[in-house]
PDB file with SEQRES, HELIX, SHEET and CRYST1 records, atoms N, CA, C and O in Angstrom:
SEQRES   1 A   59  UNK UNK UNK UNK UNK UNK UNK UNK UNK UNK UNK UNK UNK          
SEQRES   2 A   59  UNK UNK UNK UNK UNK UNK UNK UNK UNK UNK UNK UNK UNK          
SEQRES   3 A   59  UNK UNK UNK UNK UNK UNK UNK UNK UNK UNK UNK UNK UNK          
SEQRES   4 A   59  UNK UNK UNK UNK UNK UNK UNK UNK UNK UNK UNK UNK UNK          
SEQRES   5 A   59  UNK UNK UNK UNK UNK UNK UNK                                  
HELIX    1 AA1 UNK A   14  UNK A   21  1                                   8    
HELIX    2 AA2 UNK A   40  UNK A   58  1                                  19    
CRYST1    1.000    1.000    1.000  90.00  90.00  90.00 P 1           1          
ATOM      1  N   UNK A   1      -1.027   0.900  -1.271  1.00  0.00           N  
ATOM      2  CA  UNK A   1       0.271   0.913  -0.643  1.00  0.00           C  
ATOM      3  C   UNK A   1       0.087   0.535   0.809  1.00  0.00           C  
ATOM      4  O   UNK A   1      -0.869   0.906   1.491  1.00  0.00           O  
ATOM      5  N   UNK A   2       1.076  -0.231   1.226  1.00  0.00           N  
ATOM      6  CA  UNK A   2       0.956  -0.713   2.592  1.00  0.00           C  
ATOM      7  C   UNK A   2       2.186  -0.654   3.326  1.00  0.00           C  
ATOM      8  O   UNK A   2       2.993  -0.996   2.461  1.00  0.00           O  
ATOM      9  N   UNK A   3       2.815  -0.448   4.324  1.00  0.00           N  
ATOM     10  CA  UNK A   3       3.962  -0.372   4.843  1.00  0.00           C  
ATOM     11  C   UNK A   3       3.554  -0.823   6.614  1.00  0.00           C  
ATOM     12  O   UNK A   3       2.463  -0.911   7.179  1.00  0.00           O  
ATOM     13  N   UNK A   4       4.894  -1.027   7.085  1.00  0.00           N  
ATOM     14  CA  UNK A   4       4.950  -1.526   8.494  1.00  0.00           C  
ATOM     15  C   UNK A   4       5.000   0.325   9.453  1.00  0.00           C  
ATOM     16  O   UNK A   4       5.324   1.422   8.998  1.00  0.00           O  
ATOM     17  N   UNK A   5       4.732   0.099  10.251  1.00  0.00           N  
ATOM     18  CA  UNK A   5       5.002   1.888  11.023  1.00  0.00           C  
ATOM     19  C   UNK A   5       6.209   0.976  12.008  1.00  0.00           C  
ATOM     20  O   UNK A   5       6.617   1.635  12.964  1.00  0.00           O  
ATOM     21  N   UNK A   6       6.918  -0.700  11.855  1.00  0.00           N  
ATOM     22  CA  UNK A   6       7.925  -0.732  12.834  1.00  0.00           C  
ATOM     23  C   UNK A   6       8.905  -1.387  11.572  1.00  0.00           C  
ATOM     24  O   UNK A   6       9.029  -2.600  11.404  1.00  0.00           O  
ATOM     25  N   UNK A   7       9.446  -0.539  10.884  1.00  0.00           N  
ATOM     26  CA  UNK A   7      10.152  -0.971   9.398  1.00  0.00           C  
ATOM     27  C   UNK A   7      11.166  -0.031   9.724  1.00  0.00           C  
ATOM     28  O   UNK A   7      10.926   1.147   9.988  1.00  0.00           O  
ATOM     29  N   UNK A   8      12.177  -0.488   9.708  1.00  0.00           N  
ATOM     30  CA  UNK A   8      13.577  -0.237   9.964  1.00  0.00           C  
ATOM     31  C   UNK A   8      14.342   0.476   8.897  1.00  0.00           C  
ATOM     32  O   UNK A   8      14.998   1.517   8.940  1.00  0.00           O  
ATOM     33  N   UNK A   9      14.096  -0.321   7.973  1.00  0.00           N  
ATOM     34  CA  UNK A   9      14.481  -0.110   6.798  1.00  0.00           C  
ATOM     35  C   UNK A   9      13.872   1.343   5.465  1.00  0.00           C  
ATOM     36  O   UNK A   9      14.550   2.067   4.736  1.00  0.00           O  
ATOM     37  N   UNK A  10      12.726   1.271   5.609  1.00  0.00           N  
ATOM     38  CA  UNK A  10      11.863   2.118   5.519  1.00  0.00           C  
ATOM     39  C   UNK A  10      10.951   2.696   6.156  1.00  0.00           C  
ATOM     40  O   UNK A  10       9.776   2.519   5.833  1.00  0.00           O  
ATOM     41  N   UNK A  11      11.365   3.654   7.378  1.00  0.00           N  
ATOM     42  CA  UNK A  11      10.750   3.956   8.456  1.00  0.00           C  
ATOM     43  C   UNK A  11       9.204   4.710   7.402  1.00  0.00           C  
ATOM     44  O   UNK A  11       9.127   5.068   6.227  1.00  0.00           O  
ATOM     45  N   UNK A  12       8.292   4.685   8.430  1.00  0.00           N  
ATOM     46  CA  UNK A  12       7.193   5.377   8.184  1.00  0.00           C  
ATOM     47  C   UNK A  12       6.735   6.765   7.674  1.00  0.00           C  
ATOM     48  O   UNK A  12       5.655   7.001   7.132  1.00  0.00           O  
ATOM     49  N   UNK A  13       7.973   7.861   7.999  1.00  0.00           N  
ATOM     50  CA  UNK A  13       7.858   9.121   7.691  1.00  0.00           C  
ATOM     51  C   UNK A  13       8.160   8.891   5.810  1.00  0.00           C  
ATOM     52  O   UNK A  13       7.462   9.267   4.868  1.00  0.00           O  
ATOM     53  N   UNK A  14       9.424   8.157   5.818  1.00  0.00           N  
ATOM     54  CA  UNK A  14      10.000   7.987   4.230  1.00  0.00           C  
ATOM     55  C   UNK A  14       8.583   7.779   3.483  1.00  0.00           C  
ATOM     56  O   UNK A  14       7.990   8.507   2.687  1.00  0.00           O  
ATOM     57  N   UNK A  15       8.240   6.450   4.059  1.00  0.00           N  
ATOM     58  CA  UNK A  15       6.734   6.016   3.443  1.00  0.00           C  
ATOM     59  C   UNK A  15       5.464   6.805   3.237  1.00  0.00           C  
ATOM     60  O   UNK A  15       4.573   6.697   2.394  1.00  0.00           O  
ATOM     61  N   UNK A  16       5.607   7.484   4.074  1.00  0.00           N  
ATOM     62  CA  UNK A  16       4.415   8.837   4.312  1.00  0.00           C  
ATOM     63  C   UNK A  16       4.716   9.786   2.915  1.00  0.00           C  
ATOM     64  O   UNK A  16       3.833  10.076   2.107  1.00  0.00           O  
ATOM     65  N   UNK A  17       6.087  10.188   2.807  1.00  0.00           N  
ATOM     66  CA  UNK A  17       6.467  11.113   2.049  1.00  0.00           C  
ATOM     67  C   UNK A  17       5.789  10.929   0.421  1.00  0.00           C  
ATOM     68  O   UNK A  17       4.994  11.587  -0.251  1.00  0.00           O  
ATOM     69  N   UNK A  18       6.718   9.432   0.176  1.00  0.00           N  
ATOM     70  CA  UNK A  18       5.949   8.962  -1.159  1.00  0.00           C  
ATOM     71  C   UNK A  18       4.595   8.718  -1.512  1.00  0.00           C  
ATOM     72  O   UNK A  18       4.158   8.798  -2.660  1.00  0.00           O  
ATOM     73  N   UNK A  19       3.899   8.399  -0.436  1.00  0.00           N  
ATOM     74  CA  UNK A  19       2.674   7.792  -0.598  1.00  0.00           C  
ATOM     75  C   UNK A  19       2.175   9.466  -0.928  1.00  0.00           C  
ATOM     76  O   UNK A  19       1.518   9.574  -1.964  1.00  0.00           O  
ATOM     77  N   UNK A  20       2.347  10.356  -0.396  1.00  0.00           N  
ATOM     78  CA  UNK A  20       1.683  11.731  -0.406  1.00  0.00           C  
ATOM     79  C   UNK A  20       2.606  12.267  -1.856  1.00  0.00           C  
ATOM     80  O   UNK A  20       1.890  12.993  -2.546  1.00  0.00           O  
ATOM     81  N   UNK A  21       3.383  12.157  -2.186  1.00  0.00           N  
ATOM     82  CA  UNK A  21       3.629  12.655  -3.320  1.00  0.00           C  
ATOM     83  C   UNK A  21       3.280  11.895  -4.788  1.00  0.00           C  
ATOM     84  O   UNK A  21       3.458  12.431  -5.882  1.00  0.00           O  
ATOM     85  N   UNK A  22       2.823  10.731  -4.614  1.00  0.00           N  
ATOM     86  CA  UNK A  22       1.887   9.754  -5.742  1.00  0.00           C  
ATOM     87  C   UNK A  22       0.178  10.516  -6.237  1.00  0.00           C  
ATOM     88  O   UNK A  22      -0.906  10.701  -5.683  1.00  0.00           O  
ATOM     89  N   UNK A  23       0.674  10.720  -7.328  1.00  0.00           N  
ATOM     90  CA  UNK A  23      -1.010  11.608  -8.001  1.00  0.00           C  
ATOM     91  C   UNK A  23      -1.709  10.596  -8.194  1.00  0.00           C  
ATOM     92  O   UNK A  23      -2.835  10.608  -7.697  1.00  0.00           O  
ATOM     93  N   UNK A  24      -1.310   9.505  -8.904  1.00  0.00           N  
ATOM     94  CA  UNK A  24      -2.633   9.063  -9.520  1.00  0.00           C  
ATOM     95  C   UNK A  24      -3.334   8.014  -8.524  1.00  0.00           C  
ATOM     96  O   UNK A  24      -2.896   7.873  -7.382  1.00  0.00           O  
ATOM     97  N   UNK A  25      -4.478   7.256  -9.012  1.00  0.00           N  
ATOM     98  CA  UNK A  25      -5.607   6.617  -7.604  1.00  0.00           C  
ATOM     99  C   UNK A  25      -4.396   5.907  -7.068  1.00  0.00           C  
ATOM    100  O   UNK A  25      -3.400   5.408  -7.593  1.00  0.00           O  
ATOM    101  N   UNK A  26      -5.053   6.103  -5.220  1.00  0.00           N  
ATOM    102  CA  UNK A  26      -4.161   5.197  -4.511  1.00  0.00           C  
ATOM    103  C   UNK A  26      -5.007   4.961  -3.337  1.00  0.00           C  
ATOM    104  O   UNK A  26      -6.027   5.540  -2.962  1.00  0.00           O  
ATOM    105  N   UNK A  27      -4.346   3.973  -2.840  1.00  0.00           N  
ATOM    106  CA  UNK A  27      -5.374   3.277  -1.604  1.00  0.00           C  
ATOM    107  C   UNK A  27      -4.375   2.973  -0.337  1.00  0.00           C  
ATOM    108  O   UNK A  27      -3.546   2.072  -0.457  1.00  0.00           O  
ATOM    109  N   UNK A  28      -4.447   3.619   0.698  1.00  0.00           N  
ATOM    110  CA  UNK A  28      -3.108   2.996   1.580  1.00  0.00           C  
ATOM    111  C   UNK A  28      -3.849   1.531   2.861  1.00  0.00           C  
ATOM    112  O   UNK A  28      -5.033   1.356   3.150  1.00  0.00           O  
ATOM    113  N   UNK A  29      -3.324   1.187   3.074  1.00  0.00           N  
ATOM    114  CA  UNK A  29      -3.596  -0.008   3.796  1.00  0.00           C  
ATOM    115  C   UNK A  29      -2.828   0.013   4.691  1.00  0.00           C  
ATOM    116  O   UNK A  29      -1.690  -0.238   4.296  1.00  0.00           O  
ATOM    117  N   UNK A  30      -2.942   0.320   6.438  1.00  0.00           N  
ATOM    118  CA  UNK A  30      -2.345  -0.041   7.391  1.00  0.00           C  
ATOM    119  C   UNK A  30      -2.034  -0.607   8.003  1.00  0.00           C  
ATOM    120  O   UNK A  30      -2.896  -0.946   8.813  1.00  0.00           O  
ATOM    121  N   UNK A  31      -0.639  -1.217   8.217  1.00  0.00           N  
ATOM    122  CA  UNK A  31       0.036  -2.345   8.521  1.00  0.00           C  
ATOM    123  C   UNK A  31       0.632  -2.084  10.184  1.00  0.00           C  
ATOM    124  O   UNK A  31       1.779  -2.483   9.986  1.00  0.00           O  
ATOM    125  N   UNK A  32       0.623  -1.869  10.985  1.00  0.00           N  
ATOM    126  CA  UNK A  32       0.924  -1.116  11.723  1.00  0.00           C  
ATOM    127  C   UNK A  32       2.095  -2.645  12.621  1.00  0.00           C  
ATOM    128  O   UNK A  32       3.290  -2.582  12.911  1.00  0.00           O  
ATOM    129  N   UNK A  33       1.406  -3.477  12.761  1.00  0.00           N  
ATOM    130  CA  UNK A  33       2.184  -4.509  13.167  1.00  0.00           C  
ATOM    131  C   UNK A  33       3.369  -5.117  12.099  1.00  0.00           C  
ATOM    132  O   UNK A  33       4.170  -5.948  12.528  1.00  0.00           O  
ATOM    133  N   UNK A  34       3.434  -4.634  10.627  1.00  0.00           N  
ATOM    134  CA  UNK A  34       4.854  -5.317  10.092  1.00  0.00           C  
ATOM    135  C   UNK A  34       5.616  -4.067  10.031  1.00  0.00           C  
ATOM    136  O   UNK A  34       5.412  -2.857  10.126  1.00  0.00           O  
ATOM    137  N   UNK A  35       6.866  -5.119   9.773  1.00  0.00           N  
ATOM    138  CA  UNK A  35       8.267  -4.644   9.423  1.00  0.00           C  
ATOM    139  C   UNK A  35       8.596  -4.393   8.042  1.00  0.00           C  
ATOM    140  O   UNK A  35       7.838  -3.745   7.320  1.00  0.00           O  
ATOM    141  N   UNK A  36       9.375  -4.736   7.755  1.00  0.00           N  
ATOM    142  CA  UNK A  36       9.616  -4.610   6.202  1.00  0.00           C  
ATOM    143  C   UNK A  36       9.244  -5.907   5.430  1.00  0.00           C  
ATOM    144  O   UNK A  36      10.092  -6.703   5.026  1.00  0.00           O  
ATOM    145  N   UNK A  37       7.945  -6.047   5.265  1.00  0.00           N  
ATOM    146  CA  UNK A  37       7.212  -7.396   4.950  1.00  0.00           C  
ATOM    147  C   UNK A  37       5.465  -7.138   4.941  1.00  0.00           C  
ATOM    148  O   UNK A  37       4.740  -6.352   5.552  1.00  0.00           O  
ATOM    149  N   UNK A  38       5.257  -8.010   4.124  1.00  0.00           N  
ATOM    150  CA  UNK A  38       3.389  -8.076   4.265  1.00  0.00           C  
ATOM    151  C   UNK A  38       3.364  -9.343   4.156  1.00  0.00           C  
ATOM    152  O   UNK A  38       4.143 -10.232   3.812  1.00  0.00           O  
ATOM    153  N   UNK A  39       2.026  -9.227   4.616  1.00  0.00           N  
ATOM    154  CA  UNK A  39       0.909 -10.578   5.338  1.00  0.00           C  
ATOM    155  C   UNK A  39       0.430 -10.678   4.113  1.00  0.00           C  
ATOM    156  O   UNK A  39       0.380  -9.885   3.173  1.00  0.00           O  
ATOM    157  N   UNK A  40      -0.012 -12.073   4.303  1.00  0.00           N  
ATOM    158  CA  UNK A  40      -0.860 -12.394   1.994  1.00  0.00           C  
ATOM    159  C   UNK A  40      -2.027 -11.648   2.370  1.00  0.00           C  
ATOM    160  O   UNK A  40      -2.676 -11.173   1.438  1.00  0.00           O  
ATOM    161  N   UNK A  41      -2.547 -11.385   3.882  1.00  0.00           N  
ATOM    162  CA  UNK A  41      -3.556 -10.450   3.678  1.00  0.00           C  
ATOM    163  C   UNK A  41      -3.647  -9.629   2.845  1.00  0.00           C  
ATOM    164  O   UNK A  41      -4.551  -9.378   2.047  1.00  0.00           O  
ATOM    165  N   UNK A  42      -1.974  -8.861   3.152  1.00  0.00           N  
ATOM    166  CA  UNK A  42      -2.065  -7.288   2.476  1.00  0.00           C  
ATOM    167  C   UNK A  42      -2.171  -7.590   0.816  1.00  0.00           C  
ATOM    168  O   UNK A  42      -2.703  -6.747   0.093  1.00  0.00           O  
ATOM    169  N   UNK A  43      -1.717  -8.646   0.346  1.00  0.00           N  
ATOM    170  CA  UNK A  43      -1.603  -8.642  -1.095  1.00  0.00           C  
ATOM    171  C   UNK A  43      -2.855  -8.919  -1.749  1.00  0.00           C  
ATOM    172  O   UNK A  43      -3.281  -8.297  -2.722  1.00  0.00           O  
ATOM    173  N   UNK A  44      -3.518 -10.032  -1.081  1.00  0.00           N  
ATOM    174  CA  UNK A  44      -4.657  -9.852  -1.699  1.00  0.00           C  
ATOM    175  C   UNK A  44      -5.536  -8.845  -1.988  1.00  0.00           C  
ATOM    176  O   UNK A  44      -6.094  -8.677  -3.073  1.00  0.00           O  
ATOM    177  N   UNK A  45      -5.710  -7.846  -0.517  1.00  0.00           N  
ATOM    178  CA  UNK A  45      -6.033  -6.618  -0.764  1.00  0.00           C  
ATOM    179  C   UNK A  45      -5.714  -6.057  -1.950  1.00  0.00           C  
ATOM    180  O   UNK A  45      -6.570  -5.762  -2.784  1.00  0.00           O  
ATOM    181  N   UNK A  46      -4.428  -5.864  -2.113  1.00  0.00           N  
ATOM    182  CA  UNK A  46      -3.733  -5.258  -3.125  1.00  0.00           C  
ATOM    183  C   UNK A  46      -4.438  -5.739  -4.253  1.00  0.00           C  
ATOM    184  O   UNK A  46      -5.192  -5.011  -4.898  1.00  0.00           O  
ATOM    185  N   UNK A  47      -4.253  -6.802  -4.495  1.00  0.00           N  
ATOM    186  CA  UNK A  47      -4.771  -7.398  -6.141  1.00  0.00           C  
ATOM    187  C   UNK A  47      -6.188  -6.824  -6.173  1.00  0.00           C  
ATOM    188  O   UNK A  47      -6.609  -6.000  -6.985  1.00  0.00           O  
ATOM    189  N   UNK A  48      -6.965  -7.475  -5.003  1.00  0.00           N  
ATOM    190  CA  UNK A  48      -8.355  -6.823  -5.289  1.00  0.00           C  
ATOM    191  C   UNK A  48      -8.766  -5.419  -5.758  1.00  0.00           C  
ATOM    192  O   UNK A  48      -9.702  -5.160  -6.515  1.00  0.00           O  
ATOM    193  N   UNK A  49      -7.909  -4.554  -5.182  1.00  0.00           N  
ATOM    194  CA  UNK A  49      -7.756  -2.957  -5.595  1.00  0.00           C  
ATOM    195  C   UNK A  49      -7.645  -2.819  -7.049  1.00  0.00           C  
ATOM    196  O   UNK A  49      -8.271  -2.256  -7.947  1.00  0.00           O  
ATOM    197  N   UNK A  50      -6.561  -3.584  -6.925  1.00  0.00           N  
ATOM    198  CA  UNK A  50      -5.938  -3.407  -8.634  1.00  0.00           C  
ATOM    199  C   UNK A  50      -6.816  -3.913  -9.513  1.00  0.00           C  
ATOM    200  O   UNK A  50      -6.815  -3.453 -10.654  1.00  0.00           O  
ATOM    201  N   UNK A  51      -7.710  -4.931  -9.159  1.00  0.00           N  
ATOM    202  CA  UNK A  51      -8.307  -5.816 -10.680  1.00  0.00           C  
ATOM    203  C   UNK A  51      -9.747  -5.126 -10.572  1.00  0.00           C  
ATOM    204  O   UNK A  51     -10.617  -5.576 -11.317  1.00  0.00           O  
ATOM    205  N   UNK A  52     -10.142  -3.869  -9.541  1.00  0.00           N  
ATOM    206  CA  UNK A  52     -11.014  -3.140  -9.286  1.00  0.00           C  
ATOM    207  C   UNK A  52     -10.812  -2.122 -10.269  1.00  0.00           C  
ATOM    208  O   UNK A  52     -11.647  -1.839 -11.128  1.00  0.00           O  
ATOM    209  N   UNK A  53      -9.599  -1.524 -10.125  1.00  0.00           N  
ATOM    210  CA  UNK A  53      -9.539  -0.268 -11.107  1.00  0.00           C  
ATOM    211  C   UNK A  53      -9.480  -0.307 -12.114  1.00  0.00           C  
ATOM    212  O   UNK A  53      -9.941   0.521 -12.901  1.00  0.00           O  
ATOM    213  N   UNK A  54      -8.508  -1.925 -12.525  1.00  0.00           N  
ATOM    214  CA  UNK A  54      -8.726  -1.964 -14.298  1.00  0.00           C  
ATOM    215  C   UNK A  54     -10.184  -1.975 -14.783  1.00  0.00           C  
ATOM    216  O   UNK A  54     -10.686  -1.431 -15.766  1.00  0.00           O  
ATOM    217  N   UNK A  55     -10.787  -2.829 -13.716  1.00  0.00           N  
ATOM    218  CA  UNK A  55     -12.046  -3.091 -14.481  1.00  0.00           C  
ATOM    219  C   UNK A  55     -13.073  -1.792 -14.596  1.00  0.00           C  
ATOM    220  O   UNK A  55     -13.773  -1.607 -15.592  1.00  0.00           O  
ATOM    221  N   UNK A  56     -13.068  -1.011 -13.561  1.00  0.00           N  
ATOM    222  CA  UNK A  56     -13.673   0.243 -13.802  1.00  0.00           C  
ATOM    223  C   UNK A  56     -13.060   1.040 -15.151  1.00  0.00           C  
ATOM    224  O   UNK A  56     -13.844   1.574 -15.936  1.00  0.00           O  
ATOM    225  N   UNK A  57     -11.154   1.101 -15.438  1.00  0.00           N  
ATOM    226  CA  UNK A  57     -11.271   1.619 -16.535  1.00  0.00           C  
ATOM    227  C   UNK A  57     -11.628   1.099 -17.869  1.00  0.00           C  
ATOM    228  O   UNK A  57     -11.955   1.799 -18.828  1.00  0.00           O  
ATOM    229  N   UNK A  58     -11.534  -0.241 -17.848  1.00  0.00           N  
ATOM    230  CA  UNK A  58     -12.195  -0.987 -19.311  1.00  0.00           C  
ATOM    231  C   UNK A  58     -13.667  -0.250 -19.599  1.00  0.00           C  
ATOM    232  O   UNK A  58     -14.049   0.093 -20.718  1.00  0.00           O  
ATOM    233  N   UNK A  59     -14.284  -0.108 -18.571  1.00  0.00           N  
ATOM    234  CA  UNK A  59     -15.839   0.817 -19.476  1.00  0.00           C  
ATOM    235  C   UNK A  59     -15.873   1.701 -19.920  1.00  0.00           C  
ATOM    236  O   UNK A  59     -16.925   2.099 -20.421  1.00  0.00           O  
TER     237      UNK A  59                                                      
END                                                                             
């Protein structure tokens, strides 16, 4: 999960809230310079995470 801390729309506390109430694996990624938007940085990150965990659970 990644969010902006200058997001208007979804200020940072909202974001805080959910991210802390999500049980299962999670990874947060700090965006501190976006708004309500990500950089393909952040997504790639993202995918990489993700095609990390499937593959750990396939074994």
């Amino acid at each position: 999960m990644s969010f902006g801390y200058n997001d208007m729309v979804c200020p940072p506390t909202t974001s805080y809230a959910v991210y802390n109430s999500i049980l299962s694996p999670k990874t947060f990624i700090p965006a501190p310079e976006t708004e309500h938007y990500n950089y393909p940085e952040l997504w790639r990150e993202a995918w990489v995470w993700g095609e990390k965990l499937l593959m750990e659970n396939k074994k």
